[in-house]
N, CA, C and O atoms as CSV, one atom per row, in Angstrom:
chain,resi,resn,atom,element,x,y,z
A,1,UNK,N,N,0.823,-1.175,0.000
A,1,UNK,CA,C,0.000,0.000,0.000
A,1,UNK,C,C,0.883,1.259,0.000
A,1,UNK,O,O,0.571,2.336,-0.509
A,2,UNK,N,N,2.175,0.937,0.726
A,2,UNK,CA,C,2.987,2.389,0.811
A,2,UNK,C,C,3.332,2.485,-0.412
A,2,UNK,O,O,3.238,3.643,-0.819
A,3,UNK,N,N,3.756,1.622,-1.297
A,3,UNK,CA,C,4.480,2.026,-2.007
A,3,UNK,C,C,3.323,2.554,-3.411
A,3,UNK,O,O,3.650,3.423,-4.220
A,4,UNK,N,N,1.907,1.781,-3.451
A,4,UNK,CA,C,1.196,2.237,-4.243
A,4,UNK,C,C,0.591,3.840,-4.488
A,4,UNK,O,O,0.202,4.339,-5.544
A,5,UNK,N,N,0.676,4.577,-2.834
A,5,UNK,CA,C,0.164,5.624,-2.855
A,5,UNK,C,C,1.743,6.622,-2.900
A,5,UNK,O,O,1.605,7.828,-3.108
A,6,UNK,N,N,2.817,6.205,-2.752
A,6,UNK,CA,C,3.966,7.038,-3.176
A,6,UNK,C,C,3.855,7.002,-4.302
A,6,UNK,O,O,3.807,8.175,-4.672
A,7,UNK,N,N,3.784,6.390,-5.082
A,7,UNK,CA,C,3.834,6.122,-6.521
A,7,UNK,C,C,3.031,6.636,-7.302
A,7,UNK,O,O,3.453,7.025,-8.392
A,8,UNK,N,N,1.457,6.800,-6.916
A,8,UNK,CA,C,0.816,7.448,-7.382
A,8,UNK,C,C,0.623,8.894,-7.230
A,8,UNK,O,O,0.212,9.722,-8.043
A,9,UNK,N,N,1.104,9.055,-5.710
A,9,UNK,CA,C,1.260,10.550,-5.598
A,9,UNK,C,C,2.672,11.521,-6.051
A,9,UNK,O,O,2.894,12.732,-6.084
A,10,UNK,N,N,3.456,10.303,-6.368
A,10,UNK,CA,C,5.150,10.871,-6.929
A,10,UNK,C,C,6.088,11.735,-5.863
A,10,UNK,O,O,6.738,12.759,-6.071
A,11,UNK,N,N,5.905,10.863,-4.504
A,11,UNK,CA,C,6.379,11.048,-3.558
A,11,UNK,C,C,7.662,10.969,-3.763
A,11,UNK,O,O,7.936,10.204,-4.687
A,12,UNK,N,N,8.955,11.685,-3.030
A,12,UNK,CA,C,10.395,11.605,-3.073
A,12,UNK,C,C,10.346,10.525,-2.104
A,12,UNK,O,O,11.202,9.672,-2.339
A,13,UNK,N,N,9.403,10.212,-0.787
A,13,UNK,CA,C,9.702,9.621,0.355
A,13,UNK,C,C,8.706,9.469,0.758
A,13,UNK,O,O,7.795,10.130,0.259
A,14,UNK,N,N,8.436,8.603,1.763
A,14,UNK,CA,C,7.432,7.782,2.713
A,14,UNK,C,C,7.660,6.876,3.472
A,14,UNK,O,O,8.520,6.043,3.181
A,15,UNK,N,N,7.022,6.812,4.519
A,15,UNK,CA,C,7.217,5.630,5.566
A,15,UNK,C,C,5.684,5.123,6.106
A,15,UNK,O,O,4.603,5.703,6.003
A,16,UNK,N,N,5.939,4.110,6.582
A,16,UNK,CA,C,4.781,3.644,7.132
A,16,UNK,C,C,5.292,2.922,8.682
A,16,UNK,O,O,6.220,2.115,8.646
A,17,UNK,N,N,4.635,3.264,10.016
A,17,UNK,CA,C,5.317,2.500,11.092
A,17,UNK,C,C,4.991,2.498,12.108
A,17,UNK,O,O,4.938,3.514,12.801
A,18,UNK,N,N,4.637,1.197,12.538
A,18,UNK,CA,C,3.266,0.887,13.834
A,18,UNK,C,C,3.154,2.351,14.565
A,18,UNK,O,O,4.024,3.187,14.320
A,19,UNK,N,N,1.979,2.691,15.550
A,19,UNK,CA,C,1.602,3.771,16.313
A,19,UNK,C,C,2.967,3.825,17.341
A,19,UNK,O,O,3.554,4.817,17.773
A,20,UNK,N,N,3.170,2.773,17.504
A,20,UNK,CA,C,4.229,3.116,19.401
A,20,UNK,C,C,5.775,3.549,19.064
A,20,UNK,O,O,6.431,4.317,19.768
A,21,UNK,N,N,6.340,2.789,17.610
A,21,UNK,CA,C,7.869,3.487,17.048
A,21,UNK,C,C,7.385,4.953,16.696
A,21,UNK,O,O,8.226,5.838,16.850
A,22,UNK,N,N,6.457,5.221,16.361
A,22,UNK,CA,C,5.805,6.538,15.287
A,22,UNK,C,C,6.080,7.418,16.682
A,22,UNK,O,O,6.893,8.342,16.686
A,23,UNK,N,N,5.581,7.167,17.452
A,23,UNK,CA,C,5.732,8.197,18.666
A,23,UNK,C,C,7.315,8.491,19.151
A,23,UNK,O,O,7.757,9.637,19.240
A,24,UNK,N,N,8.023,7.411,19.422
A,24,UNK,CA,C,9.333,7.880,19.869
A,24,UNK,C,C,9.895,8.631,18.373
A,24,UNK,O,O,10.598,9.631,18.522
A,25,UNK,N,N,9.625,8.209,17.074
A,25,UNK,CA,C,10.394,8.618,15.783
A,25,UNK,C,C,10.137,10.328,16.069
A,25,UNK,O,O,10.999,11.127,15.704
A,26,UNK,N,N,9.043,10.732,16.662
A,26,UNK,CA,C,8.563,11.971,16.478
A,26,UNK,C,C,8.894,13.128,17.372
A,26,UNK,O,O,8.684,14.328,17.197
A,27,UNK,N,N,9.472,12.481,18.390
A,27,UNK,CA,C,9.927,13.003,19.580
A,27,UNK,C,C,11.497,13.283,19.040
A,27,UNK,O,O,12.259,13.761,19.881
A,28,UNK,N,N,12.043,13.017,17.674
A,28,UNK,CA,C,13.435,13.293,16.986
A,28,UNK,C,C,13.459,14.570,16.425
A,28,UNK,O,O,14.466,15.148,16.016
A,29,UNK,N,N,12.085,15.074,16.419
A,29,UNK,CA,C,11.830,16.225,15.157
A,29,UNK,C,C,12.279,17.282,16.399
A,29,UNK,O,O,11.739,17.274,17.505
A,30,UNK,N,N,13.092,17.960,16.104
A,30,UNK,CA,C,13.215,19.515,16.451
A,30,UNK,C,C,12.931,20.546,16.413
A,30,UNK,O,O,13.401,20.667,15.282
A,31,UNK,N,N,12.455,21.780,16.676
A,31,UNK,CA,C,12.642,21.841,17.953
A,31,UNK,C,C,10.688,21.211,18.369
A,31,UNK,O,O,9.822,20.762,17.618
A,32,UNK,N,N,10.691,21.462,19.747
A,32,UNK,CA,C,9.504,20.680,19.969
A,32,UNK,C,C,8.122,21.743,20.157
A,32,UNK,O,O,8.340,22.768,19.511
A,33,UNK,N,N,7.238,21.771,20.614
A,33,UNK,CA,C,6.621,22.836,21.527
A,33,UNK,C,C,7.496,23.270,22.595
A,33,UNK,O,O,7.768,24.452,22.803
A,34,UNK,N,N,8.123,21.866,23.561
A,34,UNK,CA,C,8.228,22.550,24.811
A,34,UNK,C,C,9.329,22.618,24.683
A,34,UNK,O,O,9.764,22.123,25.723
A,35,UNK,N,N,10.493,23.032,23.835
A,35,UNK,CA,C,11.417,23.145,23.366
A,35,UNK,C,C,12.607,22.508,22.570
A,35,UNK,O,O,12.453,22.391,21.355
A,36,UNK,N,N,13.623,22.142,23.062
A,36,UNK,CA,C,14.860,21.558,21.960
A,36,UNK,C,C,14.105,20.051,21.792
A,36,UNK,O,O,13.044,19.822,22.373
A,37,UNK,N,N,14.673,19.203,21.061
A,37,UNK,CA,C,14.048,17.923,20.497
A,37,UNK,C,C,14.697,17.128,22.100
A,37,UNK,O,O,15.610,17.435,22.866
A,38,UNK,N,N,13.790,16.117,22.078
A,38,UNK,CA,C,13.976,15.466,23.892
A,38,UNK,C,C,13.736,13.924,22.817
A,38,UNK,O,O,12.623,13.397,22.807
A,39,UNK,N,N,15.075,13.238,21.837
A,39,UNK,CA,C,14.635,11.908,21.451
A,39,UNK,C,C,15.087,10.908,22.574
A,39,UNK,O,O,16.095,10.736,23.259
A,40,UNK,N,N,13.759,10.291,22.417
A,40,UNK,CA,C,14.016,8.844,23.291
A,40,UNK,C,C,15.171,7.917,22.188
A,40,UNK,O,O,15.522,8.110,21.024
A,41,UNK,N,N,15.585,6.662,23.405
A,41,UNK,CA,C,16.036,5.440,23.462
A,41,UNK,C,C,17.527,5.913,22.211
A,41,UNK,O,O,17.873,5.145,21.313
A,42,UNK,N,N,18.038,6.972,22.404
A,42,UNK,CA,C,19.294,7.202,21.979
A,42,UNK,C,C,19.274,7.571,20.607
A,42,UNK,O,O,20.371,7.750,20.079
A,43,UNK,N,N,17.790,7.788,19.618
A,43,UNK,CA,C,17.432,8.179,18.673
A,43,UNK,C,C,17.970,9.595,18.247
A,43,UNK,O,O,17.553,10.486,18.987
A,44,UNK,N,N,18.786,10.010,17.246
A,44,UNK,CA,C,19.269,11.300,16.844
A,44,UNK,C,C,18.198,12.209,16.778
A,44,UNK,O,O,17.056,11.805,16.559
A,45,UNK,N,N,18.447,13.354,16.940
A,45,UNK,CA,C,17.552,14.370,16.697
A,45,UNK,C,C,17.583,14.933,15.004
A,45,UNK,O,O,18.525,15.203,14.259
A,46,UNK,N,N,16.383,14.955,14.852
A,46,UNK,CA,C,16.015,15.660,12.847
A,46,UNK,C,C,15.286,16.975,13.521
A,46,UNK,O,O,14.491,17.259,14.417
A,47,UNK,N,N,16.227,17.692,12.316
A,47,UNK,CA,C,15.473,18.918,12.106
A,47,UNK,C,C,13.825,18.610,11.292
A,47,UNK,O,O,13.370,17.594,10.768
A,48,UNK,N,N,13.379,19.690,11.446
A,48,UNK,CA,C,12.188,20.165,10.802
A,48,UNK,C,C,11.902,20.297,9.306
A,48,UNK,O,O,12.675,21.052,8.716
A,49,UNK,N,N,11.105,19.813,8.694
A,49,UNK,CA,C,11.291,19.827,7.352
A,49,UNK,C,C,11.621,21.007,6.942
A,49,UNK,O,O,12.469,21.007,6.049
A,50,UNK,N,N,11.230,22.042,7.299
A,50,UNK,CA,C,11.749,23.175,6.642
A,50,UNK,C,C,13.178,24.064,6.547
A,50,UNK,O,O,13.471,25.106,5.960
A,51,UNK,N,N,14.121,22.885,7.649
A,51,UNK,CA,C,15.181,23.046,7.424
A,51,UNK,C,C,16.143,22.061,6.918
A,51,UNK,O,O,17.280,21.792,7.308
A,52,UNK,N,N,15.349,21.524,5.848
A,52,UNK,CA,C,16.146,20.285,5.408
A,52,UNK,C,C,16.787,20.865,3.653
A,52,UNK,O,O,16.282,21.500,2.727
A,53,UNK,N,N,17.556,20.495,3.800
A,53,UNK,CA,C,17.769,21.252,1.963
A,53,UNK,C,C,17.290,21.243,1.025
A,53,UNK,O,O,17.216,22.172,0.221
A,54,UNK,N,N,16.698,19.762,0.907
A,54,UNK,CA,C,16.444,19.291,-0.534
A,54,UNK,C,C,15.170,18.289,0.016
A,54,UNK,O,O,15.104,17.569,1.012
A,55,UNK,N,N,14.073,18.597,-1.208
A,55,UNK,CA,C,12.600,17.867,-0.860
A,55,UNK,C,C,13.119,16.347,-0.801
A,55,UNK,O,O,12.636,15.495,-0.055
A,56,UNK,N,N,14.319,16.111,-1.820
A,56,UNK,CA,C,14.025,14.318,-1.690
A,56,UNK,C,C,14.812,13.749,-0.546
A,56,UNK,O,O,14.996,12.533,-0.611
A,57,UNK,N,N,15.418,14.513,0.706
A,57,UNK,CA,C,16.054,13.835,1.960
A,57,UNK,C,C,15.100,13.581,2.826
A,57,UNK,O,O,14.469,14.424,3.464
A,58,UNK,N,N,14.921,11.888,2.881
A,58,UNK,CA,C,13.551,11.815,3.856
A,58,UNK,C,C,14.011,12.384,5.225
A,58,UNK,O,O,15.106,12.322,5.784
A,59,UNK,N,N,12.488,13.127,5.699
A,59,UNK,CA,C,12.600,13.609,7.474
A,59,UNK,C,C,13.086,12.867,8.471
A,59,UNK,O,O,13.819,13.294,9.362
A,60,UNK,N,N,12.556,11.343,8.308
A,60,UNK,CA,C,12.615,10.306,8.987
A,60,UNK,C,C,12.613,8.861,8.240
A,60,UNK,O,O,12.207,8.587,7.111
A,61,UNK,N,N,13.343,7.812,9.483
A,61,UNK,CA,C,13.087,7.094,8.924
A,61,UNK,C,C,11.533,6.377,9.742
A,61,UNK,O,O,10.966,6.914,10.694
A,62,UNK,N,N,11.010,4.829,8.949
A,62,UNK,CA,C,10.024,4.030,9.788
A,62,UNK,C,C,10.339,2.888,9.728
A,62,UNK,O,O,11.550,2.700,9.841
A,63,UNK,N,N,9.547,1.768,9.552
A,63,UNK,CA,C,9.733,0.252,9.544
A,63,UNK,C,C,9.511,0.247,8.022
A,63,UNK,O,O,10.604,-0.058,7.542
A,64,UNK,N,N,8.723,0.416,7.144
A,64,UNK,CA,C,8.450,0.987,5.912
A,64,UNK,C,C,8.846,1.599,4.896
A,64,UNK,O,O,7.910,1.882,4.148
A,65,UNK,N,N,10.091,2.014,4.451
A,65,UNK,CA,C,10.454,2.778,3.938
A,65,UNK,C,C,10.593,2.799,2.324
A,65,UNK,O,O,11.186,1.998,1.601
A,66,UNK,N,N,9.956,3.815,2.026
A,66,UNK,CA,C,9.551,4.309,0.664
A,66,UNK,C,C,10.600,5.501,-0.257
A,66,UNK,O,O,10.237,6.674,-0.349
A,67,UNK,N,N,11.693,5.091,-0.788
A,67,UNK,CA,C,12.575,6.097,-1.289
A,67,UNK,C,C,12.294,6.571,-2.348
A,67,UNK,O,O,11.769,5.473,-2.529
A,68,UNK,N,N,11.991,7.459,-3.833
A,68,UNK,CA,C,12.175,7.412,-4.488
A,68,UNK,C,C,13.471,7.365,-5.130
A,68,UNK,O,O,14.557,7.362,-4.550
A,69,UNK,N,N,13.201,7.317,-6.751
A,69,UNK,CA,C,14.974,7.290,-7.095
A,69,UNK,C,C,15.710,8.666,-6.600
A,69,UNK,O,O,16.664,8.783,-5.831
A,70,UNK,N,N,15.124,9.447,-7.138
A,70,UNK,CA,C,15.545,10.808,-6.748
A,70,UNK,C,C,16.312,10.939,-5.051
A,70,UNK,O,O,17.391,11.473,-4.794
A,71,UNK,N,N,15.294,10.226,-4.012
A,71,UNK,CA,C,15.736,10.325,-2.576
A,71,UNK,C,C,16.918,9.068,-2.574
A,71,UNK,O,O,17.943,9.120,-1.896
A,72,UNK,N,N,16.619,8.153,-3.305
A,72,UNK,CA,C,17.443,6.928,-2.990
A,72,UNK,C,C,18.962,7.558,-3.534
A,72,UNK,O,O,19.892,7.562,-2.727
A,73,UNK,N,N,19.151,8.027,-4.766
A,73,UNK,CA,C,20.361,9.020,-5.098
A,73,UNK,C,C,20.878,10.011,-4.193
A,73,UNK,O,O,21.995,10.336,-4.595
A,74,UNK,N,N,20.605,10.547,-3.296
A,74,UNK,CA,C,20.922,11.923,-2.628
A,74,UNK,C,C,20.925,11.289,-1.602
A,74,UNK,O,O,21.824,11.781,-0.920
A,75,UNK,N,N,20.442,10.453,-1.045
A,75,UNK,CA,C,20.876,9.984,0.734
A,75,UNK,C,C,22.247,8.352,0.082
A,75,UNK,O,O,22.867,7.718,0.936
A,76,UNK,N,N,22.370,8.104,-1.111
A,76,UNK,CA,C,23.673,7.047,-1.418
A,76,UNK,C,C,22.701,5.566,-1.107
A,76,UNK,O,O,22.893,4.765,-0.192
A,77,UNK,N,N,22.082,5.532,-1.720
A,77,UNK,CA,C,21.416,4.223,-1.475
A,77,UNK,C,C,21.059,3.764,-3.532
A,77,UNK,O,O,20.811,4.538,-4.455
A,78,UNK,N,N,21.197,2.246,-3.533
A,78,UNK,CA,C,21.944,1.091,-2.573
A,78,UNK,C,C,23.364,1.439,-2.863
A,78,UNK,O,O,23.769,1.809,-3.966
A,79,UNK,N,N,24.046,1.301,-1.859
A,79,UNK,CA,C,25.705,0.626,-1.974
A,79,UNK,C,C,26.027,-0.367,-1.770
A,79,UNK,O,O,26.218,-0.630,-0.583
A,80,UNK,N,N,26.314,-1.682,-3.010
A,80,UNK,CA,C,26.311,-3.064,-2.287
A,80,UNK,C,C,26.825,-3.305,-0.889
A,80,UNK,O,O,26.130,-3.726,0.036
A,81,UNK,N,N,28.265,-2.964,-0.809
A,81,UNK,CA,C,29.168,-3.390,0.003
A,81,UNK,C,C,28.488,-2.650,1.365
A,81,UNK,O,O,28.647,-3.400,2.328
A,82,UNK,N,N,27.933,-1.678,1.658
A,82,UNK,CA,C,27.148,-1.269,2.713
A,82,UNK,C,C,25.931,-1.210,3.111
A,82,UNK,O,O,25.501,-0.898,4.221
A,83,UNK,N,N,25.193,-1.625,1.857
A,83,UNK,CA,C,23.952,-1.935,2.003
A,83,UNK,C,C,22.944,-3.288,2.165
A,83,UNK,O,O,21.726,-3.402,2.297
A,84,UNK,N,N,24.202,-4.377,2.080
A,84,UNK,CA,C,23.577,-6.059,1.650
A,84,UNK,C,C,22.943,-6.178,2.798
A,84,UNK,O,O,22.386,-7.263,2.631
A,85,UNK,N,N,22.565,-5.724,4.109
A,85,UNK,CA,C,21.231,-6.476,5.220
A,85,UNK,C,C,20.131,-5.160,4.531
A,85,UNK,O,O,18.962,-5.542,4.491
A,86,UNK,N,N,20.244,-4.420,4.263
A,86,UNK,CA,C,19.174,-3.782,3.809
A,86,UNK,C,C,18.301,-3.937,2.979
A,86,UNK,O,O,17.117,-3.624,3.101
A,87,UNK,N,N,19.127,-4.728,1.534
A,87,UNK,CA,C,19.057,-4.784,0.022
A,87,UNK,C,C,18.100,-6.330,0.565
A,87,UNK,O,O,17.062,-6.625,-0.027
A,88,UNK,N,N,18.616,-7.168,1.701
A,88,UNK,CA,C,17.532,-8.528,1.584
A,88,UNK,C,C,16.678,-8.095,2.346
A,88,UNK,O,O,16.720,-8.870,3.301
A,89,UNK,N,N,15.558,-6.989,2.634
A,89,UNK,CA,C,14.577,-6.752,2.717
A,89,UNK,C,C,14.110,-5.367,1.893
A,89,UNK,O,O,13.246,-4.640,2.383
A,90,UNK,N,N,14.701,-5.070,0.688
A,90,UNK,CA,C,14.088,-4.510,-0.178
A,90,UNK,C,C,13.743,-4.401,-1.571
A,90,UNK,O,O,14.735,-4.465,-2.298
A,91,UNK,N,N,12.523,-4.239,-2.238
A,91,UNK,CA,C,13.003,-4.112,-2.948
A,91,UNK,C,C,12.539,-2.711,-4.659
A,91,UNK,O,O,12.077,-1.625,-4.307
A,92,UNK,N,N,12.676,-2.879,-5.780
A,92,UNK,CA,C,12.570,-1.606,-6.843
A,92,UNK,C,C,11.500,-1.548,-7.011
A,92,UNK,O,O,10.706,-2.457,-7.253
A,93,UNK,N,N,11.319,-0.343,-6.892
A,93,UNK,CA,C,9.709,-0.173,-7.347
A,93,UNK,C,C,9.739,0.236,-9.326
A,93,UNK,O,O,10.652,0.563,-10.085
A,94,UNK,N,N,8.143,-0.021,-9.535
A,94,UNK,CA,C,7.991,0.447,-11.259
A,94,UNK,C,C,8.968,1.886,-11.678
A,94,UNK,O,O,9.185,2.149,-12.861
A,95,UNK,N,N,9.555,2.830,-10.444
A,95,UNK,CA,C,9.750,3.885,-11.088
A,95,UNK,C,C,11.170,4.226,-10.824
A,95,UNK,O,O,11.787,5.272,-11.024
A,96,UNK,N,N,11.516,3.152,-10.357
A,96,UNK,CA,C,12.819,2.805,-9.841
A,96,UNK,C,C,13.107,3.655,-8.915
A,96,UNK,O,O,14.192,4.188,-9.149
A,97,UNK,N,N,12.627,4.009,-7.989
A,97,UNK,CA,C,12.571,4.105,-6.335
A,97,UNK,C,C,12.613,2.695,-5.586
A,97,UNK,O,O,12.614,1.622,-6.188
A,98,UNK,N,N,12.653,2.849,-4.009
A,98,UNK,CA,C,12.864,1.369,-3.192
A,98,UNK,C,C,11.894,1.581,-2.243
A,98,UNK,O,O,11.662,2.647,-1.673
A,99,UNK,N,N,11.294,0.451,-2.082
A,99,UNK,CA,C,10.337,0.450,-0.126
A,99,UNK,C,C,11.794,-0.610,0.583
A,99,UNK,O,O,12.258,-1.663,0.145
A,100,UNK,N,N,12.022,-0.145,1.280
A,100,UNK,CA,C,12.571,-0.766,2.453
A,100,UNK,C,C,12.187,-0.823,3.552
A,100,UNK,O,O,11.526,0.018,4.163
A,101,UNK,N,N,12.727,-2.232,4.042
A,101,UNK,CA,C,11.840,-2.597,5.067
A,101,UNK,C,C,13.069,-3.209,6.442
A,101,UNK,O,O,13.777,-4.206,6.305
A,102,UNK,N,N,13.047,-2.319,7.679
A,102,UNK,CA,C,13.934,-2.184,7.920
A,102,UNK,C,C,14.278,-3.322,9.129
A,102,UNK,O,O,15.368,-3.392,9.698
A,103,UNK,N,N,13.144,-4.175,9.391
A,103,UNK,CA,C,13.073,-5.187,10.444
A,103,UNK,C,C,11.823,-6.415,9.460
A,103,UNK,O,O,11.176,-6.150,8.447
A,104,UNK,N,N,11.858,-7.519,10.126
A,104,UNK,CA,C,11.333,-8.668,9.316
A,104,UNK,C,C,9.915,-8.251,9.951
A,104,UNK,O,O,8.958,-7.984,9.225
A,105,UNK,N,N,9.836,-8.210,11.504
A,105,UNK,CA,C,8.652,-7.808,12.025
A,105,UNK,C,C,8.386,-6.275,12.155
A,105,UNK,O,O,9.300,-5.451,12.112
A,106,UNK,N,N,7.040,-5.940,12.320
A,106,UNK,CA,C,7.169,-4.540,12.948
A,106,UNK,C,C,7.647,-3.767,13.416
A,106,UNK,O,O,7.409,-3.992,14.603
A,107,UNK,N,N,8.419,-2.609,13.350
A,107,UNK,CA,C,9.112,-2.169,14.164
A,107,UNK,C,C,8.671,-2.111,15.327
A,107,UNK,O,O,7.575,-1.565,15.200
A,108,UNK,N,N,8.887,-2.400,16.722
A,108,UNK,CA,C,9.160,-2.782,17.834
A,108,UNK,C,C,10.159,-2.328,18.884
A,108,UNK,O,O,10.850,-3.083,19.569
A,109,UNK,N,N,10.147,-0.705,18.936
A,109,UNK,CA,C,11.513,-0.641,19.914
A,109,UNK,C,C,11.854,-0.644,20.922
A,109,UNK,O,O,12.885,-0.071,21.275
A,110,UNK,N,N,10.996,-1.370,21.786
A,110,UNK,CA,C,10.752,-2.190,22.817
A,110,UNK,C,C,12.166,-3.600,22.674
A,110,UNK,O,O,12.751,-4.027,23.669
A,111,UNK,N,N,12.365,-3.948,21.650
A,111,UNK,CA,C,13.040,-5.203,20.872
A,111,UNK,C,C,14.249,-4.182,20.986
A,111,UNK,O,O,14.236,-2.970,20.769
A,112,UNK,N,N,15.299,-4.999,21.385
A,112,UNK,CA,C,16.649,-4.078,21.401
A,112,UNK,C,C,17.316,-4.527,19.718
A,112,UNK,O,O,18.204,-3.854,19.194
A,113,UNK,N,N,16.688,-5.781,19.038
A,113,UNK,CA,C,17.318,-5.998,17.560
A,113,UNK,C,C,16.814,-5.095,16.667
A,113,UNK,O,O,17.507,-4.861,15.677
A,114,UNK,N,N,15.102,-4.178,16.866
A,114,UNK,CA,C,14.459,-3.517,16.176
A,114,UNK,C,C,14.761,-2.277,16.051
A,114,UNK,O,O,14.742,-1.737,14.945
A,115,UNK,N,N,15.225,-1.351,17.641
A,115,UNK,CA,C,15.833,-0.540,17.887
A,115,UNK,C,C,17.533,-0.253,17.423
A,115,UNK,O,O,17.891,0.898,17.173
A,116,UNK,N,N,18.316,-1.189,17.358
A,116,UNK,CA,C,19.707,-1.154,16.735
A,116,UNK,C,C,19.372,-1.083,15.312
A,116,UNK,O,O,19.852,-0.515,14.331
A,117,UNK,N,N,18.692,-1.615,15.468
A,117,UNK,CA,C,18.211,-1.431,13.394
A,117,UNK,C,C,18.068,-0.154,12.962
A,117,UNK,O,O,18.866,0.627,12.444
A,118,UNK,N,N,16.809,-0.056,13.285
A,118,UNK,CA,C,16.798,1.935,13.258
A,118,UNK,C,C,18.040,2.549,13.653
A,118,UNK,O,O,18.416,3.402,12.849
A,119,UNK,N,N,18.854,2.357,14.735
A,119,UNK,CA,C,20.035,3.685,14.650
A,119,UNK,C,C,21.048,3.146,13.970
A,119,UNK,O,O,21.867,4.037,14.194
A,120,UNK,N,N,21.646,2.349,13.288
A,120,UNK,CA,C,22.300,1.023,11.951
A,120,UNK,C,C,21.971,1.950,11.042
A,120,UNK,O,O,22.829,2.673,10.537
A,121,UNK,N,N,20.556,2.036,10.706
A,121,UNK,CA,C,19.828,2.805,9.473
A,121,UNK,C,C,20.328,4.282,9.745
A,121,UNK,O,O,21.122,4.660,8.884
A,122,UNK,N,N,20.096,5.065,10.585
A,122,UNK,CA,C,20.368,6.282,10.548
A,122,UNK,C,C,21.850,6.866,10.710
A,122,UNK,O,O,22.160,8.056,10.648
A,123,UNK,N,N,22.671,5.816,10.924
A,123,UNK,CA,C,24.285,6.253,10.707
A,123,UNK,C,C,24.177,5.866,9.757
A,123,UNK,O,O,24.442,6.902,9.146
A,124,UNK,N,N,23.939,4.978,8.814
A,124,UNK,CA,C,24.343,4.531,7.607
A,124,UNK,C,C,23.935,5.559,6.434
A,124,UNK,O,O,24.443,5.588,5.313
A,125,UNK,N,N,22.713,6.558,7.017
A,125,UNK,CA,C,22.306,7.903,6.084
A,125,UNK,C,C,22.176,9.190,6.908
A,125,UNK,O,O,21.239,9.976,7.051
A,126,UNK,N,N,23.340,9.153,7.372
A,126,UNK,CA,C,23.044,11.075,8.064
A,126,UNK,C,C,22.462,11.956,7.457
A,126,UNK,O,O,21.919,12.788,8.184
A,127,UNK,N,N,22.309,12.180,5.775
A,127,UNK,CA,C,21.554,12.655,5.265
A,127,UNK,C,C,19.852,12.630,6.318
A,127,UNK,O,O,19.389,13.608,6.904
A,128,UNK,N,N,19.484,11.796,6.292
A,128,UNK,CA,C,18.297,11.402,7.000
A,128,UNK,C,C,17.751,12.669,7.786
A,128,UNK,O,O,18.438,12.739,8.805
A,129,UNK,N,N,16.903,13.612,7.771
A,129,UNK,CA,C,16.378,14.580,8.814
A,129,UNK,C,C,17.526,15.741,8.816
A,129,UNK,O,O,17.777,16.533,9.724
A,130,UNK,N,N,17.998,15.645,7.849
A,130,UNK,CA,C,18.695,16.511,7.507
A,130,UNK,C,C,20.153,17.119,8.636
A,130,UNK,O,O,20.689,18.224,8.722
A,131,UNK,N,N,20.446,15.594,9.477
A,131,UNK,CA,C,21.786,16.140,10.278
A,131,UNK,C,C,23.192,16.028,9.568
A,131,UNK,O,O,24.251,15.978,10.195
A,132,UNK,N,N,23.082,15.994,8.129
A,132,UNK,CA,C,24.040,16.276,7.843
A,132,UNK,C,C,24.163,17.895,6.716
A,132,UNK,O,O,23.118,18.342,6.242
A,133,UNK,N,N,25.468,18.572,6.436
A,133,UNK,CA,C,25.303,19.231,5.335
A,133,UNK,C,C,26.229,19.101,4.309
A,133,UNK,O,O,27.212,18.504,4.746
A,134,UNK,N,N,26.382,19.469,2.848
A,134,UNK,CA,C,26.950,18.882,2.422
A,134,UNK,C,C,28.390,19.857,1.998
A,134,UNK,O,O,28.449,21.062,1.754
A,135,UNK,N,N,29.409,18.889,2.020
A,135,UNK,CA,C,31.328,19.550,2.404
A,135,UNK,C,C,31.586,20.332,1.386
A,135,UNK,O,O,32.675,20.900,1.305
C-alpha cells in the first residue's frame, strides 16, 4: 500500500510505522513545543522539514520505507558493500525508487534488535532529517 500511494502521488519519500515506534520517531523532530528535540532510546535528533535542503532527503526514517529514485540518489542508497542487510529486505519499485523494510517484524523498539536497526539505518544515512550538510 505504501508504495502504491507514493507512486501514485510521486512522492520523493514515505514511511509507514506501527503507532508506538511513530511516537518515539517523532519526539526526533526539532525543535519541539516545549522546546529543543527530547529523542528517546538514543534516537538522533532531525530537524524540521523546513530546514532540510532538498525535498528528496527523507525527514525520517520508519519500519516501511519508501525512497524514491531521486531520494534513494541523494541519501547514497543502494551501496552493495554497505547496504547487503538492507538490500535482503528490499526491494525496486515500477519507477525505480525502493520500499525498504527495515526489520522482518514490525518495528518494535521495545526489541533491542528492532531498535539497533533503526540507529544502523540512521548512521548509515546522516543525510536522514537533515543532520548532515553537504562539504
Amino acid at each position: 500500500m505504501l508504495e502504491g500511494v507514493a507512486e501514485g502521488a510521486r512522492a520523493f519519500w514515505g514511511h509507514a510505522t506501527p503507532d508506538a515506534a511513530a511516537l518515539d520517531i517523532a519526539y526526533q523532530t526539532a525543535p519541539t513545543l516545549e522546546g529543543p528535540p527530547s529523542p528517546r532510546r538514543g534516537l538522533p535528533a532531525l530537524k524540521l522539514f523546513d530546514h532540510i535542503r532538498s525535498p528528496e532527503i527523507p525527514y525520517s526514517l520508519g519500519w516501511l520505507n519508501f525512497w524514491s529514485a531521486a531520494a534513494a540518489q541523494v541519501i547514497g542508497f543502494p551501496d552493495p558493500a554497505r547496504d547487503a542487510e538492507l538490500l535482503t529486505r528490499a526491494r525496486r519499485t515500477a519507477s525505480g525508487g525502493w520500499v525498504v523494510q527495515l526489520t522482518d517484524a514490525p518495528l518494535d523498539l521495545d526489541n533491542p534488535a528492532h531498535l539497533e536497526a533503526l540507529l544502523r539505518t540512521y548512521e548509515r544515512f546522516p543525510e536522514i532529517g537533515g543532520r548532515v550538510t553537504p562539504g
